[in-house]
C-alpha positions as CSV (number, residue, x, y, z in Angstrom):
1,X,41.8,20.8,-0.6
2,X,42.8,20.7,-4.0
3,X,42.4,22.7,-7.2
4,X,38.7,20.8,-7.5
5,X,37.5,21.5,-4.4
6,X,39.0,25.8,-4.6
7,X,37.3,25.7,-7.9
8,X,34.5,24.9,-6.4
9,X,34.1,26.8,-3.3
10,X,36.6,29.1,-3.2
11,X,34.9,31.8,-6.0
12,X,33.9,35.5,-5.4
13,X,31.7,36.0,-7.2
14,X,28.2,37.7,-6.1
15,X,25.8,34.2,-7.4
16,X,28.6,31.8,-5.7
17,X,28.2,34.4,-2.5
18,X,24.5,34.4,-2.7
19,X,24.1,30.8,-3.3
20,X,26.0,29.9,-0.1
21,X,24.0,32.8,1.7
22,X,20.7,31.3,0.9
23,X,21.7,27.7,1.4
24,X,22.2,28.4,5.1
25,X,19.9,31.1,6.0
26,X,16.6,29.5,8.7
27,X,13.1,28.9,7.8
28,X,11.3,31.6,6.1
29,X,9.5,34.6,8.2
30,X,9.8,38.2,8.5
31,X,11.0,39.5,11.4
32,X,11.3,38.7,15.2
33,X,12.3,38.9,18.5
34,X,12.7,37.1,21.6
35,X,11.0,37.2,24.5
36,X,14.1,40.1,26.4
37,X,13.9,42.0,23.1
38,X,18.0,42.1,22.9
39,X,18.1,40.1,19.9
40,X,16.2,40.3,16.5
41,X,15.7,37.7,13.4
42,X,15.4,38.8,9.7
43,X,14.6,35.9,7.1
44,X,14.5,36.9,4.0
45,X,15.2,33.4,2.7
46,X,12.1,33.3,-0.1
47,X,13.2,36.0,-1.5
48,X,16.5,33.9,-2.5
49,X,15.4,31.2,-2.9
50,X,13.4,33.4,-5.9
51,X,16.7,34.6,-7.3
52,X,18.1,31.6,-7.0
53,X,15.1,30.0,-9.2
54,X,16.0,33.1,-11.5
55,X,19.8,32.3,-11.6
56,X,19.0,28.5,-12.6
57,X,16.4,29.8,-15.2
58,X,18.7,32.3,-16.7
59,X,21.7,30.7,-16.2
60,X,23.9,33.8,-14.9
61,X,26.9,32.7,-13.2
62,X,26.7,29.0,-14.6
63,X,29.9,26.9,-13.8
64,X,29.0,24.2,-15.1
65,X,27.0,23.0,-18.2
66,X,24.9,19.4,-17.7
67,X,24.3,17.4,-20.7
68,X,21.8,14.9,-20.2
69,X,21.4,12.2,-22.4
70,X,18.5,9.6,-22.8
71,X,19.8,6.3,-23.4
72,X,18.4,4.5,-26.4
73,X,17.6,7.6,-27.8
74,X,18.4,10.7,-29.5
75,X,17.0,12.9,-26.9
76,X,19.2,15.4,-24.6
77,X,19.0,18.1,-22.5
78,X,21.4,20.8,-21.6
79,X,20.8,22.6,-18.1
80,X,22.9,25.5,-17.2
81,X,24.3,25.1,-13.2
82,X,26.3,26.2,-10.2
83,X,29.2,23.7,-9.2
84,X,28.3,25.2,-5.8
85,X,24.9,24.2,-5.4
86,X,25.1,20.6,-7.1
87,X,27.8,20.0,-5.0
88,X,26.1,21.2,-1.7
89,X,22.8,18.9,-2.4
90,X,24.6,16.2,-3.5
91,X,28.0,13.6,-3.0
92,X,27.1,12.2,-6.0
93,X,27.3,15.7,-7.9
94,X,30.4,16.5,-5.6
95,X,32.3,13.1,-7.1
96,X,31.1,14.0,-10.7
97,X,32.7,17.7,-10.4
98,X,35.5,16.8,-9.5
99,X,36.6,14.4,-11.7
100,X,35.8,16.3,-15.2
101,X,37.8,17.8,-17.0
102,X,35.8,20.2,-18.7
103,X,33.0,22.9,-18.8
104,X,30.5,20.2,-19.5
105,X,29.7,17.5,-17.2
106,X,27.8,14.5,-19.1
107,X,25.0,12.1,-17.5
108,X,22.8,9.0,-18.8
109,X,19.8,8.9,-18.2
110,X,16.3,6.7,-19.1
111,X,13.9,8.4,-20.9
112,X,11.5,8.8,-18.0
113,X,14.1,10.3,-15.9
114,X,15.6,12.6,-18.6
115,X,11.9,13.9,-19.2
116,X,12.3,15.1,-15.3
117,X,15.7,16.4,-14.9
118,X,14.6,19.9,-15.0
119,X,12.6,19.5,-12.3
120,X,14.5,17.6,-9.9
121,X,17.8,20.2,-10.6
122,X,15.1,23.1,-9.9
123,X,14.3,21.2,-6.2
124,X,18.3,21.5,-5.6
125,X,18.1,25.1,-5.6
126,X,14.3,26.2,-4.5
127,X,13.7,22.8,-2.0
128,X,10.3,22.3,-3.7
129,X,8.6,20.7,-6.7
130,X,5.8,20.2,-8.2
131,X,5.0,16.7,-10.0
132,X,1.7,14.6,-11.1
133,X,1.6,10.6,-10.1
134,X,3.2,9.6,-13.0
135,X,6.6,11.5,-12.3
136,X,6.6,10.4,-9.0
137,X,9.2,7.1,-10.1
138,X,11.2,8.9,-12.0
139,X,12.0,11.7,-9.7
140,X,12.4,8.9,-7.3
141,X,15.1,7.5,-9.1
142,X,17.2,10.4,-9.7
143,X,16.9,11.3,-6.0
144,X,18.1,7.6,-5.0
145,X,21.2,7.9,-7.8
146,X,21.9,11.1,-7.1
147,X,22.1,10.6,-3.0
148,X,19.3,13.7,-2.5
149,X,18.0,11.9,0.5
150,X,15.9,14.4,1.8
151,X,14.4,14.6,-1.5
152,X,13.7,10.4,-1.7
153,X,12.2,10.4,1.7
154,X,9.8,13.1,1.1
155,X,8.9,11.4,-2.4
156,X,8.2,7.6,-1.2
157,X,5.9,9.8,2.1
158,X,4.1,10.9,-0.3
159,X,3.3,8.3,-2.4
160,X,2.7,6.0,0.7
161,X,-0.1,8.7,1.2
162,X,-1.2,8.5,-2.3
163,X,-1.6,4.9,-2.2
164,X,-3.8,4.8,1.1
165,X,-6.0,7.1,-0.5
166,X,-7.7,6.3,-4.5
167,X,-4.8,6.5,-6.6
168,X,-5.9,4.4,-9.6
169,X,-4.7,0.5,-9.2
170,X,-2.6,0.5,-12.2
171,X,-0.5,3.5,-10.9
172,X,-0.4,1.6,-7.7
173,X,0.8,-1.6,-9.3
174,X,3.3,0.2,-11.7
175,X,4.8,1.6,-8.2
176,X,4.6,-1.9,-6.4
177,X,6.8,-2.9,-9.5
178,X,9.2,-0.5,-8.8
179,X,9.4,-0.9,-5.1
180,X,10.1,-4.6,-5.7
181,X,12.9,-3.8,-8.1
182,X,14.4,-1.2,-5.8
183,X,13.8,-3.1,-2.7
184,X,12.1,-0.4,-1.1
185,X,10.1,-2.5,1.5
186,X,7.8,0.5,2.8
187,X,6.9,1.8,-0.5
188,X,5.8,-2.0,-1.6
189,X,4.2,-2.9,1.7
190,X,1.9,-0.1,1.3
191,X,1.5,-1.1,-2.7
192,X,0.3,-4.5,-2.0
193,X,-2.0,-3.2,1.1
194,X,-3.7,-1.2,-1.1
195,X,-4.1,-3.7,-3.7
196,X,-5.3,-7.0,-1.4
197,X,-7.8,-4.7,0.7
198,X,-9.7,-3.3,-2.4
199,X,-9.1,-6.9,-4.2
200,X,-12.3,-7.1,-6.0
201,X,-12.4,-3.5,-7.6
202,X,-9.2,-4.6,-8.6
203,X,-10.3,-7.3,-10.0
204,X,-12.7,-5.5,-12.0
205,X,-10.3,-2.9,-13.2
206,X,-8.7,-3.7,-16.9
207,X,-5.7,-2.9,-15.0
208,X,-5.2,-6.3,-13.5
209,X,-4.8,-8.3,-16.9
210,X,-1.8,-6.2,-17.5
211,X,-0.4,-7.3,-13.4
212,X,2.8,-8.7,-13.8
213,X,3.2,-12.0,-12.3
214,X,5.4,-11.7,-9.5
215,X,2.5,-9.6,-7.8
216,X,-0.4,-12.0,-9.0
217,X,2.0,-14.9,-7.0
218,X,2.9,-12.5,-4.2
219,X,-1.7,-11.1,-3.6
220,X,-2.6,-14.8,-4.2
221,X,-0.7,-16.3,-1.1
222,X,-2.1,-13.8,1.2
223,X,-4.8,-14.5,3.4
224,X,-5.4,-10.7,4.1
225,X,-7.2,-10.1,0.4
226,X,-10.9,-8.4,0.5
227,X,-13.0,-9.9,-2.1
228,X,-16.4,-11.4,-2.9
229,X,-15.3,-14.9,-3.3
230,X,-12.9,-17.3,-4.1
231,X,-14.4,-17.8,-7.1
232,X,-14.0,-14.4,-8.2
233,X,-10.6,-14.5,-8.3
234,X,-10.2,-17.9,-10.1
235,X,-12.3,-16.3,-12.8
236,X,-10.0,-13.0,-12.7
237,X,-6.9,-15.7,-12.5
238,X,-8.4,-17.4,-15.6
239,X,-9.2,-14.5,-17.6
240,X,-5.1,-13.1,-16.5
241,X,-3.5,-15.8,-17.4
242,X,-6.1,-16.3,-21.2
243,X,-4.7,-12.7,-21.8
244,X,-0.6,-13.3,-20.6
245,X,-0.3,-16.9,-21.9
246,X,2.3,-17.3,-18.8
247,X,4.7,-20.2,-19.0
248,X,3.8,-23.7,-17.9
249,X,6.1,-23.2,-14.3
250,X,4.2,-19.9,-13.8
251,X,0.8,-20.8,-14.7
252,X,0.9,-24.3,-12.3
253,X,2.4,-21.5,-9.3
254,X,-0.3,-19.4,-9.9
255,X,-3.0,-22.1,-10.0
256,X,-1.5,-23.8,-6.7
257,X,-2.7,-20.8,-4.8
258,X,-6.1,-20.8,-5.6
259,X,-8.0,-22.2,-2.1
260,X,-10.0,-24.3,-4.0
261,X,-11.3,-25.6,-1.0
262,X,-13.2,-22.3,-0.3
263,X,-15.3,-22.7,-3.2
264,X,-18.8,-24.7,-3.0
265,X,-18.8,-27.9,-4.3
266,X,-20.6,-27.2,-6.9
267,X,-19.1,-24.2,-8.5
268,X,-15.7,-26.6,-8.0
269,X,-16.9,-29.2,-10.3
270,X,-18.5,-26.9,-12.8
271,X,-14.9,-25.0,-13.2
272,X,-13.0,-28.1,-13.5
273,X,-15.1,-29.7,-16.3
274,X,-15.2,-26.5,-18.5
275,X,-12.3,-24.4,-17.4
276,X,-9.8,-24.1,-20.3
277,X,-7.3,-23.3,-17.8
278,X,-8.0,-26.1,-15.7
279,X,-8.0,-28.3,-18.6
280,X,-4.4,-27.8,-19.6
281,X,-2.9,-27.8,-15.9
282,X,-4.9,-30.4,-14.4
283,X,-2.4,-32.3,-12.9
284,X,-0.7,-30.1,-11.2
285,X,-3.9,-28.9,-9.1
286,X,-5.3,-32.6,-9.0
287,X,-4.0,-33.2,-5.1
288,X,-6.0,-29.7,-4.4
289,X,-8.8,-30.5,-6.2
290,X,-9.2,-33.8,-4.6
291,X,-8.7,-32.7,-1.0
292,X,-11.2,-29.5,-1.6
293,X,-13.6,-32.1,-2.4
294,X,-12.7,-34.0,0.6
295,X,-13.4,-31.3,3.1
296,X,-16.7,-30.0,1.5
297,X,-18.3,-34.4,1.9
298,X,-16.5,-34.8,5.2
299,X,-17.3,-33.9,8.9
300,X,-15.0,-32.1,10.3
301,X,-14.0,-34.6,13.4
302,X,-13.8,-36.8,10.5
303,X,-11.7,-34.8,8.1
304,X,-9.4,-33.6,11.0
305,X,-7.8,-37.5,11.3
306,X,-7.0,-37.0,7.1
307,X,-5.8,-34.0,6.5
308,X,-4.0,-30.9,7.8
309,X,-6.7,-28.7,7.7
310,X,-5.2,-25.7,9.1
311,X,-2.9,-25.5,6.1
312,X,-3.3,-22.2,3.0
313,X,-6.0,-24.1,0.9
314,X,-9.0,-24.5,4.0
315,X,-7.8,-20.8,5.1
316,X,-10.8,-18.5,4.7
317,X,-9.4,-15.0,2.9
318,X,-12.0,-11.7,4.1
319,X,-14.9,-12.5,2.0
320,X,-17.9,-10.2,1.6
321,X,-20.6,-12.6,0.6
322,X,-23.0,-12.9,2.9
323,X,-22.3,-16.9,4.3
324,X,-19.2,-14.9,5.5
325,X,-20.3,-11.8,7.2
326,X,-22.5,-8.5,7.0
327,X,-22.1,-5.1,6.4
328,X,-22.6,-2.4,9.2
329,X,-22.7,1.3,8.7
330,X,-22.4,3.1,12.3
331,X,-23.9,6.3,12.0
332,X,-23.3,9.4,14.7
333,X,-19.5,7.2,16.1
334,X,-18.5,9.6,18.6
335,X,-22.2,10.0,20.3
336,X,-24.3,6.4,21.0
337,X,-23.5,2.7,21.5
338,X,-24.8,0.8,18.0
339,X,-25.1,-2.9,17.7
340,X,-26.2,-5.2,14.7
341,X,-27.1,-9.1,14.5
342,X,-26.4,-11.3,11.2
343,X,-26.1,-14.7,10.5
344,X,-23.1,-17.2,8.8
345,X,-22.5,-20.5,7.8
346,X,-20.9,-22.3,11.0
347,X,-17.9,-23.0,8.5
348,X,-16.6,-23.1,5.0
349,X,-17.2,-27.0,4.4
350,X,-19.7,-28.4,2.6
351,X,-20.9,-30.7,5.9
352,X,-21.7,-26.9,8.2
353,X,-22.5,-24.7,5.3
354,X,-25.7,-25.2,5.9
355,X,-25.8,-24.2,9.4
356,X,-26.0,-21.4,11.0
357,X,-24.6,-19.2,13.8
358,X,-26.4,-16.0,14.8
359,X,-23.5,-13.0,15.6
360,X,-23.9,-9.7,18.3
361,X,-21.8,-7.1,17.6
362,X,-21.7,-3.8,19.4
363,X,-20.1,-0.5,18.7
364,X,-19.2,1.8,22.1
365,X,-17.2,4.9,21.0
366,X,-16.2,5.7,24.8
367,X,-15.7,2.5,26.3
368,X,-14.2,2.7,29.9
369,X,-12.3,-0.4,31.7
370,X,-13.4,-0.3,35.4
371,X,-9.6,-0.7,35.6
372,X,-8.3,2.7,34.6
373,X,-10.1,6.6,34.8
374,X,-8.6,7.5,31.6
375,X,-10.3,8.6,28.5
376,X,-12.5,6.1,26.9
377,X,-11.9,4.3,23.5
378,X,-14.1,3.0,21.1
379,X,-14.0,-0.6,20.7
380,X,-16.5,-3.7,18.9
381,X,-17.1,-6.8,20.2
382,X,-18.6,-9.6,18.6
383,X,-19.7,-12.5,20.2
384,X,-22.3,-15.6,19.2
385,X,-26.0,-15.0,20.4
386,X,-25.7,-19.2,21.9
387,X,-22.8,-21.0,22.0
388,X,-22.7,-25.6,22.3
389,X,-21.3,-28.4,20.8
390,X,-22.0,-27.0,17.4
391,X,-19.2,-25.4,17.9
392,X,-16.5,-28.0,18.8
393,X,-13.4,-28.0,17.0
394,X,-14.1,-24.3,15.3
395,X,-12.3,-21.2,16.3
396,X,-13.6,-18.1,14.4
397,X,-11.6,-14.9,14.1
398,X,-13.6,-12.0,13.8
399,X,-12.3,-9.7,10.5
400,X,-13.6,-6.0,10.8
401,X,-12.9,-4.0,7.8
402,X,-13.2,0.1,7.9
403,X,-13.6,1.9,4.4
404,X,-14.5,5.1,3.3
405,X,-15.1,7.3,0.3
406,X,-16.7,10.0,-1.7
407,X,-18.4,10.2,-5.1
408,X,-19.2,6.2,-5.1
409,X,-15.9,5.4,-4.7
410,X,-15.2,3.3,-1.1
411,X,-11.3,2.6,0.0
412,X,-10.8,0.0,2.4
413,X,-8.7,2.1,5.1
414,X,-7.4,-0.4,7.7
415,X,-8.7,-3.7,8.8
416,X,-8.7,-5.2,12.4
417,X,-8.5,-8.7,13.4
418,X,-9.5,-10.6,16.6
419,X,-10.9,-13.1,18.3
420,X,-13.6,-11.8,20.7
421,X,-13.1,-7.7,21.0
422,X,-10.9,-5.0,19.3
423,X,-9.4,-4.3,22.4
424,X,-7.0,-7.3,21.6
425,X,-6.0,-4.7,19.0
426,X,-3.6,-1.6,20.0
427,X,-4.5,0.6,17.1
428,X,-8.2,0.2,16.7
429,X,-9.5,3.5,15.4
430,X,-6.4,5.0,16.7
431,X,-5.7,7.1,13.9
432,X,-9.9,8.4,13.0
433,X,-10.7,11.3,14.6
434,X,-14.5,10.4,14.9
435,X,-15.5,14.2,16.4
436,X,-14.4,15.6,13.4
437,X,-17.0,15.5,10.2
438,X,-14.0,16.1,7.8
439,X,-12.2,12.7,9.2
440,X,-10.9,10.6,6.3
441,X,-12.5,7.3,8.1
442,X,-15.9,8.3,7.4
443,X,-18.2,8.9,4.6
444,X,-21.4,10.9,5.3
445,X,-20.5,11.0,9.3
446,X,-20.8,7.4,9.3
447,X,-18.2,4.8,10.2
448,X,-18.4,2.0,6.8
449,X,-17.5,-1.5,8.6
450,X,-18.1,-5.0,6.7
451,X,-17.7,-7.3,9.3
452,X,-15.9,-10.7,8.6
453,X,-16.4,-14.2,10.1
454,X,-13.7,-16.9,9.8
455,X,-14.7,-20.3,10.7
456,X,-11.2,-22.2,11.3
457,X,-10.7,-25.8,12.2
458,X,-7.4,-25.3,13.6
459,X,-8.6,-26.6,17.5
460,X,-9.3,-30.3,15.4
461,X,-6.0,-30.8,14.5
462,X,-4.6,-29.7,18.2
463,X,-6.7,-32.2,19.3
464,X,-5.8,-34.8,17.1
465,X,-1.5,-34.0,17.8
């Protein structure tokens, strides 16, 4: 090692000794013993990690002097440290002490990040921190540049957690932005969940004109988005795009996503005659415009030998109007079977709008396949009360979506898809302890479904290949 690293590591004196003694003593406790009562353990390690708070605070035995500087700005920050502890948490730091060649070791920082450095030095001596939402990217940061990677994975934990529960959508969308950036794919995933399954409070929040439009392009291809109707997002599309003034390449992207095709025919015609939106990108939605209004004056059979009609635009997304589904509150889950019957359109085109198809669906929380003696499950199944020709050339999948909430405020928490039952699903329910009143999956000791039908015409075009 050279005269770095015995600078370092190699001092006597009593913080460097108690710095390395509290950086490996175990867990904290008091005392035990085990089970032959020959040995005994003393941890006294929260009582160092104390003085070690005190040595940072005070700076008694400092090493090292950080100077932190904000770039594009005058603000700094000076933090008194131990080599030995920077260097112990950290590569990064251990690279950075090395190479200086003086008392003072100088890092760049943003603004954001410099407004946290305190805190994130404090979590490399005491292993704990305390921070509100907004610090959660910045201290993010510092643990990524830094290489603290028990500090990162703790960090982007938690904020997955915060985004499944009612974090405010602009905090979520602000993190999504910053998991895109940083490539941090479970961090997004769980960003754009959140988002798509609450899509039309969303959509009501002020916090969506301010999106930015990689995640307007990224929610609008997904089929997995929970709103009212398509229309509703057009509108919120519209009023977005009114208030960004996105560029011409953008603003056709964005349009081309709309599923025109899911919106009645007359809604349709109104937007295109008086939409200002419309109006100055018509061409580049005319093809879609044209075929929605194909498949809403077409029979199916008939449409099937003109168009691809399995394709984005004749996708249904999970709607919550009532030609698509119903809403079902199961009260007492873990006791009694509960069952409901509703009605929808027979599919999303203007020729079986009209007509209808009567739905069963059952709740069993402990249902038992003859096939094994294990512990029951719950499960739903939905099923039409009559079945015919009506139904040629339409496969429905079944959409069941679970939220919960307190104080008026409901949070879509996961949502199962199938054709016939959720056994075809390995994780329905699988996390909702239904015994328990405090579970997170209900609200009033009631399970919150909104159950989803999806007419598809994908058998028509099997047929027709």
């Amino acid at each position: 090692m050279g005269a770095d690293g015995r600078r370092l590591c190699g001092q006597a004196c009593p913080a460097a000794l108690l710095l390395a003694a509290c950086l490996h003593f175990g867990p904290a406790g008091g005392a035990d013993s085990s089970p032959g009562g020959g040995t005994f353990t003393l941890s006294h390690s929260l009582g160092l990690v104390a003085r070690l708070e005190g040595l940072l605070q005070q700076g008694n035995g400092s090493d090292v002097v950080l100077q932190v500087q904000a770039l594009g700005s005058d603000e700094a920050k000076t933090v008194r440290a131990h080599s030995l502890v920077l260097a112990l948490q950290s590569e990064v730091f251990r690279g950075l002490l090395k190479s200086r060649d003086a008392t003072d070791l100088v890092v760049w920082e943003s603004a954001e990040c410099t407004a946290v450095f305190d805190q994130f030095i404090r979590y490399l001596y005491c292993g704990e921190m305390s921070f509100s939402p907004d610090q959660a990217v910045p201290l993010l940061k510092l643990a990524t540049k830094y290489g603290v990677w028990g500090l990162r994975q703790g960090l982007v934990q938690h904020m997955i957690r915060r985004v499944a529960g009612d974090l405010p959508v602009g905090r979520v969308a602000a993190w999504y932005e910053y998991a895109a950036r940083a490539k941090d794919e479970a961090l997004r995933h769980s960003c754009l969940r959140r988002l798509s399954w609450n899509l039309s409070s969303v959509l009501r929040s002020g916090e969506w004109l301010r999106f930015g439009a990689e995640l307007l392009a990224t929610l609008l291809r997904s089929s997995d988005l929970v709103l009212e109707k398509e229309l509703e997002l057009f509108e919120a599309l519209e009023a977005w795009m009114e208030q960004q003034r996105p560029d011409g390449l953008t603003a056709e992207t964005l349009l081309q996503s709309v599923r025109y095709a899911m919106i009645p025919p007359q809604d349709l015609f109104r937007i295109q005659r008086h939409s200002p939106v419309l109006l100055r990108h018509e061409e580049s939605v005319r093809s879609l415009l044209y075929a929605s209004y194909q498949f809403h004056s077409a029979p199916p059979l008939q449409l099937a030998q003109l168009l691809h009609v399995n394709c984005s635009l004749f996708t249904p997304r999970n709607y919550l109007s009532p030609a698509w589904g119903s809403p079902w509150v199961v009260g007492s889950p873990a006791r009694d079977d509960r069952s409901i019957t509703f009605q929808t359109q027979l599919g999303p085109s203007g020729h079986d709008a009209g007509r209808r198809v009567t739905w069963n669906a059952l709740f069993s929380p402990r249902w038992l396949p003859l096939s094994t003696r294990t512990k029951g499950q719950p499960r739903v199944i939905v099923t039409p009360a009559t079945s015919g020709a009506d139904f040629a050339g339409v496969a429905f999948q079944k959409t069941l979506i679970l939220s919960s909430g307190h104080d008026g405020t409901a949070v879509v928490r996961h949502i199962y898809n199938f054709h016939q039952s959720t056994e075809e699903t390995t994780d329905f329910l699988a996390e909702a302890d239904v015994d328990a009143e405090t579970s997170e999956y209900l609200t009033d000791g009631s399970l919150h479904f909104h159950v989803v039908i999806k007419p598809l015409y994908q058998g028509l075009i099997a047929a027709k290949n």
